[in-house]
C-alpha positions as CSV (number, residue, x, y, z in Angstrom):
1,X,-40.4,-37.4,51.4
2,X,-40.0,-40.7,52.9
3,X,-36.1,-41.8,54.1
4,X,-35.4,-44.8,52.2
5,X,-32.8,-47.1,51.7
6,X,-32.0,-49.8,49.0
7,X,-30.2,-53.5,50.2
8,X,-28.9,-54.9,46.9
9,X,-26.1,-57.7,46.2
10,X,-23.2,-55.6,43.6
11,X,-21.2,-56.9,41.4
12,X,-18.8,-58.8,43.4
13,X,-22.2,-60.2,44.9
14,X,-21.6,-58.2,48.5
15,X,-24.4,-56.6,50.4
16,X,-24.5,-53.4,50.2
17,X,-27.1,-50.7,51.3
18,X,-27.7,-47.2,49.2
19,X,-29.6,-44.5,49.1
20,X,-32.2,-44.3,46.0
21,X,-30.0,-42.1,43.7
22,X,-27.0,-44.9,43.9
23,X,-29.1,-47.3,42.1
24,X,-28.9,-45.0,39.1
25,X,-27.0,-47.2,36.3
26,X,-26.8,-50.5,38.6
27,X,-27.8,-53.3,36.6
28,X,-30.4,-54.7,39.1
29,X,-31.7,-57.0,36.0
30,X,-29.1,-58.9,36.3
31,X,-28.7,-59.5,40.1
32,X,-30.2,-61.8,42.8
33,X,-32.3,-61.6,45.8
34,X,-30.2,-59.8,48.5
35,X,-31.2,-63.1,50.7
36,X,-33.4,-65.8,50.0
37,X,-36.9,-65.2,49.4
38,X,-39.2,-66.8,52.0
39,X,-42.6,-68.1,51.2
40,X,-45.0,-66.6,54.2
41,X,-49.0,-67.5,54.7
42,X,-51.2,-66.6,51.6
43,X,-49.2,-66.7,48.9
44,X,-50.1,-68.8,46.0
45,X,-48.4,-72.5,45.5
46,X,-44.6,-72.3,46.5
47,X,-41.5,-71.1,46.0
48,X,-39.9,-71.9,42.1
49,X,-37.7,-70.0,39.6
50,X,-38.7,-69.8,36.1
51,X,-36.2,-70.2,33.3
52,X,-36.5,-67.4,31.1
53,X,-35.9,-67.4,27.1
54,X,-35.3,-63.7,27.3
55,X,-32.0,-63.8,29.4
56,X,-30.5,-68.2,29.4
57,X,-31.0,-67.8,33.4
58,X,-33.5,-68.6,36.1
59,X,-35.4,-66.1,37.2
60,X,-36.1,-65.9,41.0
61,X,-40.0,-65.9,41.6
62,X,-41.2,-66.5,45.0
63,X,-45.2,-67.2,44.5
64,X,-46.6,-69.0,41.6
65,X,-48.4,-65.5,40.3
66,X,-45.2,-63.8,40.6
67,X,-44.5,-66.9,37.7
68,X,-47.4,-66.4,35.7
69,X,-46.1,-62.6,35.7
70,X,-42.8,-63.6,34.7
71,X,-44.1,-65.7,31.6
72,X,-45.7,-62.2,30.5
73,X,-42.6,-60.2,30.7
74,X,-40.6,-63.2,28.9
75,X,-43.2,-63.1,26.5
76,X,-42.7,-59.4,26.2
77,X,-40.4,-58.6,23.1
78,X,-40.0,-55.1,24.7
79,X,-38.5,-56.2,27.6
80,X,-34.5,-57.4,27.3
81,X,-33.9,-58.6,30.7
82,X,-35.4,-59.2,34.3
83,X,-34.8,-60.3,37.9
84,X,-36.7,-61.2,40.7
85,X,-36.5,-59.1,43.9
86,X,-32.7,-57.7,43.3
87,X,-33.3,-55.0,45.2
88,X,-35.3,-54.4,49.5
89,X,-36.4,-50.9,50.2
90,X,-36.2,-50.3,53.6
91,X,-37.9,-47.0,55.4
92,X,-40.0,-45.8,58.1
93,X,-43.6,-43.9,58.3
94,X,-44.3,-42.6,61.4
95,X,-43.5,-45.5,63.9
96,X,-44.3,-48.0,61.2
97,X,-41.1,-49.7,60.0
98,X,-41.5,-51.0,56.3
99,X,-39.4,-53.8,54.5
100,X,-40.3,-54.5,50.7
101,X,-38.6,-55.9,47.6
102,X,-40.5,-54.7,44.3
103,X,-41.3,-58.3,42.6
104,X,-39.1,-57.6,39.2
105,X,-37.0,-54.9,38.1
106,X,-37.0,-55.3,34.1
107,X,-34.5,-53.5,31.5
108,X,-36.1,-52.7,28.1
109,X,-35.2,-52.8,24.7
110,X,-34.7,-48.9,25.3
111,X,-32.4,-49.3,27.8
112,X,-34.7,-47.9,30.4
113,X,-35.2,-50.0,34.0
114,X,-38.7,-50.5,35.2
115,X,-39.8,-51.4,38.8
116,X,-42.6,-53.9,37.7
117,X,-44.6,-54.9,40.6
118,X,-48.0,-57.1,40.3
119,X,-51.3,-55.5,41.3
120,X,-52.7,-57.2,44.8
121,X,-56.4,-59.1,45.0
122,X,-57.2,-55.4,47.5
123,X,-55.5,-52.2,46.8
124,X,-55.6,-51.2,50.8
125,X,-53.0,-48.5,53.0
126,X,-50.1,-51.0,52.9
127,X,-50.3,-51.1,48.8
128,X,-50.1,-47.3,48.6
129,X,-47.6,-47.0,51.3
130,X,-45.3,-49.2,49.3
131,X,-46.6,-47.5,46.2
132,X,-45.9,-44.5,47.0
133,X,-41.8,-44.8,48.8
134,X,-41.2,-47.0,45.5
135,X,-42.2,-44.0,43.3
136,X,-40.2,-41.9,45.1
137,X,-37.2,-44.4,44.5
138,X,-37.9,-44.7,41.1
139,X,-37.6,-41.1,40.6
140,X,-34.3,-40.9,41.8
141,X,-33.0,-44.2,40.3
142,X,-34.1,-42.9,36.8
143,X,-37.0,-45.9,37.0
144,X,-39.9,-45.9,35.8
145,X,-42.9,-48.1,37.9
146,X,-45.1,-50.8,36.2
147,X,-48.3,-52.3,37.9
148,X,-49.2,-56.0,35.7
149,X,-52.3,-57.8,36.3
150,X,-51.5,-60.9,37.4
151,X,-52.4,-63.0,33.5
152,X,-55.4,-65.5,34.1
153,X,-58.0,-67.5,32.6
154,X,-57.7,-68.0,29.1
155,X,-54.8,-65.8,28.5
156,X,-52.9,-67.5,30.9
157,X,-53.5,-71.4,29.9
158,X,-52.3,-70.2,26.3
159,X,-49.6,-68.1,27.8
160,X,-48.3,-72.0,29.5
161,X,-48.9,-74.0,26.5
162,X,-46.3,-72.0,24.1
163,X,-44.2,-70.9,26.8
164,X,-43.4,-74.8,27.6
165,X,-41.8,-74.6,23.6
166,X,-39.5,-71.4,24.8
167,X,-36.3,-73.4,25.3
168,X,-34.1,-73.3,22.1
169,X,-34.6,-75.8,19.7
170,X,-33.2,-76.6,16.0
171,X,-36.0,-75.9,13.7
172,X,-35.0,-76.3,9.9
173,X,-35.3,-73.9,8.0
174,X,-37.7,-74.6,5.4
175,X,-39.6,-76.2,8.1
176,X,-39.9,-72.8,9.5
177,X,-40.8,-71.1,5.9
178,X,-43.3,-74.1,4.9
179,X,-45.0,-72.9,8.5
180,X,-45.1,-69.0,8.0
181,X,-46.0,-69.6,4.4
182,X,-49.0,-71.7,5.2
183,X,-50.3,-69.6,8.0
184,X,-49.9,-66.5,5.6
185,X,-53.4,-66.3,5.9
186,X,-55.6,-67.3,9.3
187,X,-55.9,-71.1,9.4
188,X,-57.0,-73.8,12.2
189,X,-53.6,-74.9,13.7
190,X,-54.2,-78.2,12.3
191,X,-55.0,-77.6,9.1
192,X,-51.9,-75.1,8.3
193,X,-49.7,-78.0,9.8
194,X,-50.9,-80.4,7.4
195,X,-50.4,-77.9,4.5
196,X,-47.5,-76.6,5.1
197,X,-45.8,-80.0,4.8
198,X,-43.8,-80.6,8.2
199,X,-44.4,-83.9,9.8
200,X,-46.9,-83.3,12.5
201,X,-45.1,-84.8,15.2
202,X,-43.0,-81.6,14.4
203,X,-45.4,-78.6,12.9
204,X,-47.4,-78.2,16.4
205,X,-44.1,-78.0,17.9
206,X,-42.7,-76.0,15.4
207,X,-45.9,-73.6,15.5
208,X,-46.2,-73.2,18.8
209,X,-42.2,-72.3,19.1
210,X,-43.5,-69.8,16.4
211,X,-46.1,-68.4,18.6
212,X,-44.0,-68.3,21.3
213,X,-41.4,-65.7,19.2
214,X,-44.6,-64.2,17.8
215,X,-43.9,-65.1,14.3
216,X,-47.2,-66.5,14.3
217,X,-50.5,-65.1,16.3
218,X,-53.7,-66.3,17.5
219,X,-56.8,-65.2,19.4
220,X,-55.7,-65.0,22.9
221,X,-59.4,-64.6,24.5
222,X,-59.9,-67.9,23.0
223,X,-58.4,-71.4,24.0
224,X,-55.3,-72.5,21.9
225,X,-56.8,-76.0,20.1
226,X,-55.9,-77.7,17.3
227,X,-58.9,-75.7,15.3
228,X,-58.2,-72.4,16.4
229,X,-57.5,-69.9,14.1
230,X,-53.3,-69.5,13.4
231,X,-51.8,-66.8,11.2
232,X,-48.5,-65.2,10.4
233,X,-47.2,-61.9,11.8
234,X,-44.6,-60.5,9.8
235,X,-42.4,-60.1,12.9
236,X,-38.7,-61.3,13.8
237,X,-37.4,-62.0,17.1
């Protein structure tokens, strides 16, 4: 079993450094970086922070897929809270020193902590080394490990479009019941706007603010237009 060693910020927002079973408990969702993330050669677009529905806060993401990944787990109704790279696992393999930070450590509606990381273009050595130490940490910090696929194509362009209606908003209402009443059954977008009532300058943003807290649903292999097919859920979030 490999030696390692956890650099994390606590409470007070000190650096300290731990061995795997004294992260059991820490609330690593709701801490940052233990230094500034650095962009380095290859990584998609730039550094950015994404401001997350699920928690009020920005989110530290340090690639633009690490962001795309991030709009999936805010997305995610199972998932209460996240961070980006709170926690660096140091540790060594034969003379080969290692230094990684897991890209989000996530706290479910369960109250169980995940170590999500996102799955590389090529799964090579240096992917299961750093597989392999942070399952080793997860089973001492009471983790469990999740691998996403990075969200792209269609999913992804629909994933952008509601998650730019995310913020909080005042919908009225009936506004909101006219909406989930005329989408009872599947609809085009456009035409369940126009029936339920709302002024369209505020039923697409209403819908998609739906969508968003998936009280509404649509075909996400298919692009999110105006005649797309809309329909109510059931669900409350």
């Amino acid at each position: 079993m490999r030696e390692v060693k956890a650099w994390h910020l606590d409470e007070d927002g000190r650096l300290v450094c731990v061995a795997p079973q004294a992260l059991w408990g820490v609330a690593l969702e709701e801490r940052q970086p233990p230094s500034d993330p650095v962009a380095y050669h290859g990584r998609q677009g730039k550094l950015s922070d994404w401001w997350s529905a699920t928690t009020g806060t920005l989110v530290v993401c340090g690639s633009k897929r690490r962001t795309y990944v991030a709009t999936e787990l805010d997305f995610d109704p199972a998932v209460r809270r996240f961070a980006g790279e709170p926690v660096e696992l140091h540790w060594e393999q034969g003379r080969v020193r290692h230094r990684w930070r897991p890209d989000f450590i996530a706290l479910t509606r369960e109250g169980t902590r995940q170590a999500v990381v996102l799955a590389p273009h090529r799964m090579g050595p240096q992917w299961r080394e750093r597989l392999a130490a942070l399952g080793e940490v997860a089973a001492q910090a009471g983790w469990s490990v999740c691998v996403r696929v990075v969200p792209h194509g269609v999913r992804r362009e629909n994933l952008l479009l509601v998650a730019d209606y995310r913020q909080p908003a005042v919908c009225e209402d009936a506004h909101e019941r006219a909406l989930l009443a005329a989408f009872r059954r599947p609809r085009p977008l456009a035409e369940g706007v126009t029936v339920s009532g709302v002024p369209d300058f505020l039923g697409f943003d209403h819908a998609y603010r739906l969508i968003w807290r998936r009280r509404l649903d649509i075909d996400w292999r298919q692009p999110l237009l105006p005649f797309s097919p809309v329909w109510a859920t059931g669900r409350r979030r």
